[in-house]
Backbone as CSV, one residue per row, in Angstrom:
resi,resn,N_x,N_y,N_z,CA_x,CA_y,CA_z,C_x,C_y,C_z
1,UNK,90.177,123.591,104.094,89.874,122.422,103.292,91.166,121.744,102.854
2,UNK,91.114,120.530,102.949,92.231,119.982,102.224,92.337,119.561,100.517
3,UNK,93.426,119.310,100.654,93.866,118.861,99.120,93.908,117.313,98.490
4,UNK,93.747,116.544,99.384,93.818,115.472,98.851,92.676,114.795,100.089
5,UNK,91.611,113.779,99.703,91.171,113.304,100.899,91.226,111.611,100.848
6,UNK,91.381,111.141,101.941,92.119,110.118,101.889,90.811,109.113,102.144
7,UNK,90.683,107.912,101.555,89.065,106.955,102.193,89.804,105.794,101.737
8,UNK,89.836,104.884,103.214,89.956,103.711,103.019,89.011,102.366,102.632
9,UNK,89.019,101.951,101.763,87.641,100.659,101.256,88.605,99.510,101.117
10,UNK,89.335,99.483,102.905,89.810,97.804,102.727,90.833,97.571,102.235
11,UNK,91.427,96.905,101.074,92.400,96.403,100.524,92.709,97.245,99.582
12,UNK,91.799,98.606,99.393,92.023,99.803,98.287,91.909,101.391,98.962
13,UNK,92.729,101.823,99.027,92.861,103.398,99.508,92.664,104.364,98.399
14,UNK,91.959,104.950,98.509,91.143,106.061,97.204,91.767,107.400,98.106
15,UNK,92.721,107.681,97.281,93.034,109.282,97.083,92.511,109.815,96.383
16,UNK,91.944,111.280,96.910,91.004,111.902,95.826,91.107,113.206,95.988
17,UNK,91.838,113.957,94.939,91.735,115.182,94.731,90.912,115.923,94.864
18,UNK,91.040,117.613,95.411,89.973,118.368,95.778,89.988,119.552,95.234
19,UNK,90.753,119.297,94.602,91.285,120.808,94.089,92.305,120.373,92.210
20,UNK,92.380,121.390,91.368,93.224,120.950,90.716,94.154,121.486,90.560
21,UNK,94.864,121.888,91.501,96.388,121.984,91.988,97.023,120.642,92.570
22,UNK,96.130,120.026,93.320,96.228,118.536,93.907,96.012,117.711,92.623
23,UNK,95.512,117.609,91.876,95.175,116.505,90.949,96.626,117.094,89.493
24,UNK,96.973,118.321,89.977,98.069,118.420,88.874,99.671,117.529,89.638
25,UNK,99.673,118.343,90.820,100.658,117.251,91.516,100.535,115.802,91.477
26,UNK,99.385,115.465,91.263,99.140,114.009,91.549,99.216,113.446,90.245
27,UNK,99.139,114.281,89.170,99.190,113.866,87.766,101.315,113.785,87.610
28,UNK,102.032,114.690,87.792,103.048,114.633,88.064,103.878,114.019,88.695
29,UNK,103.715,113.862,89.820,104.668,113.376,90.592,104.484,111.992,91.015
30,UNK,103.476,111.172,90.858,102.761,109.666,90.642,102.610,108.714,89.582
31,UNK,103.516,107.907,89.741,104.041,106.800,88.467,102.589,106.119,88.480
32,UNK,101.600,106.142,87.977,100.123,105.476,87.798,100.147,104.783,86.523
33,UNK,98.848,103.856,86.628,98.243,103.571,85.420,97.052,104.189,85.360
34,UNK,96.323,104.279,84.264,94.689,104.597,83.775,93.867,103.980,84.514
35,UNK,94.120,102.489,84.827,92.979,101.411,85.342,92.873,101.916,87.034
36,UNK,94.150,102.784,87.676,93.986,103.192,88.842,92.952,104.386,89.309
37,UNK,92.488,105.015,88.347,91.746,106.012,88.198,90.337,105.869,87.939
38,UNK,89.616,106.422,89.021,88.364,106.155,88.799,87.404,107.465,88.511
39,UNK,87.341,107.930,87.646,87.001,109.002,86.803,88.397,109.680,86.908
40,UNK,87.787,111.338,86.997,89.135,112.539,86.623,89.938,112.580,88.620
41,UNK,89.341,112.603,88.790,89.829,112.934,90.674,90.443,111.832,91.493
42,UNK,89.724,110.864,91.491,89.716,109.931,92.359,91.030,108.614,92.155
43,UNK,91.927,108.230,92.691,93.060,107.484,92.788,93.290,106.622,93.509
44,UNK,93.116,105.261,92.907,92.741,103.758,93.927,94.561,103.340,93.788
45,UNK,95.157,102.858,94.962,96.042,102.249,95.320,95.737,100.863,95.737
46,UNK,96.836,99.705,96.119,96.855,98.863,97.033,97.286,99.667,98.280
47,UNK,96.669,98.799,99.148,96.894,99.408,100.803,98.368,99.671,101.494
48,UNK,99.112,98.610,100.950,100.523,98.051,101.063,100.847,99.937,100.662
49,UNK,100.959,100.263,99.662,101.693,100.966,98.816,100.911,102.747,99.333
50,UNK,100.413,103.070,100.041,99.502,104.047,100.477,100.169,104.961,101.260
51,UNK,100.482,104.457,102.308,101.553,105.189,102.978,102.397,105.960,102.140
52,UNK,103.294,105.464,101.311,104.045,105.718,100.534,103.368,107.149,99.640
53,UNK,102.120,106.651,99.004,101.516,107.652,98.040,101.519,109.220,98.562
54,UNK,100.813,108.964,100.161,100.606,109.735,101.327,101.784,110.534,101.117
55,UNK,102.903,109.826,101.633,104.001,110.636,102.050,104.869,111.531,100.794
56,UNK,104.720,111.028,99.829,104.703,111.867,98.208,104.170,113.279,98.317
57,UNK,102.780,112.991,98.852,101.811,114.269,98.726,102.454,115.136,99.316
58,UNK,102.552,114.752,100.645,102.934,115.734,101.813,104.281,116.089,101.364
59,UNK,105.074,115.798,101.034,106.585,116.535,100.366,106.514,117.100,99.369
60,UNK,105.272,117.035,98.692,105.144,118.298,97.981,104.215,119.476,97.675
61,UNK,104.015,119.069,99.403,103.225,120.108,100.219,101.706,120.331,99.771
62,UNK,101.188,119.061,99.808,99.570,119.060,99.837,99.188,119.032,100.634
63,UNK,98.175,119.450,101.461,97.641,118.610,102.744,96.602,117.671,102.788
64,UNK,96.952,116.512,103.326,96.466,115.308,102.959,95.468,114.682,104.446
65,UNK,93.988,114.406,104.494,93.469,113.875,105.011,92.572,112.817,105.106
């Protein structure tokens, strides 16, 4: 199973934690706001900026799908 699962809706990429080892990294190591968060798990980006989020995860060794 992975740690982070990745769903694209278009102009918004929802990262979403699966675990909370993933959602502690993601609480850490991710400069966010509140309004990006859609409940406790789930993490809306712009599309532009996703890649980027992605490649965060994976360097600190989540596995991201």
């Amino acid at each position: 199973m992975c740690d982070v699962r990745v769903e694209n809706e278009g102009s918004i990429i929802v990262f979403e934690a699966q675990n909370e080892d993933a959602l502690r990294v993601m609480d850490e190591t991710l400069a966010t706001e509140g309004w990006q968060w859609m409940g406790r798990y789930r993490l809306c980006v712009d599309h532009r900026m996703a890649a980027g989020v992605a490649q965060v995860l994976l360097n600190e060794g989540l596995e991201v799908e």
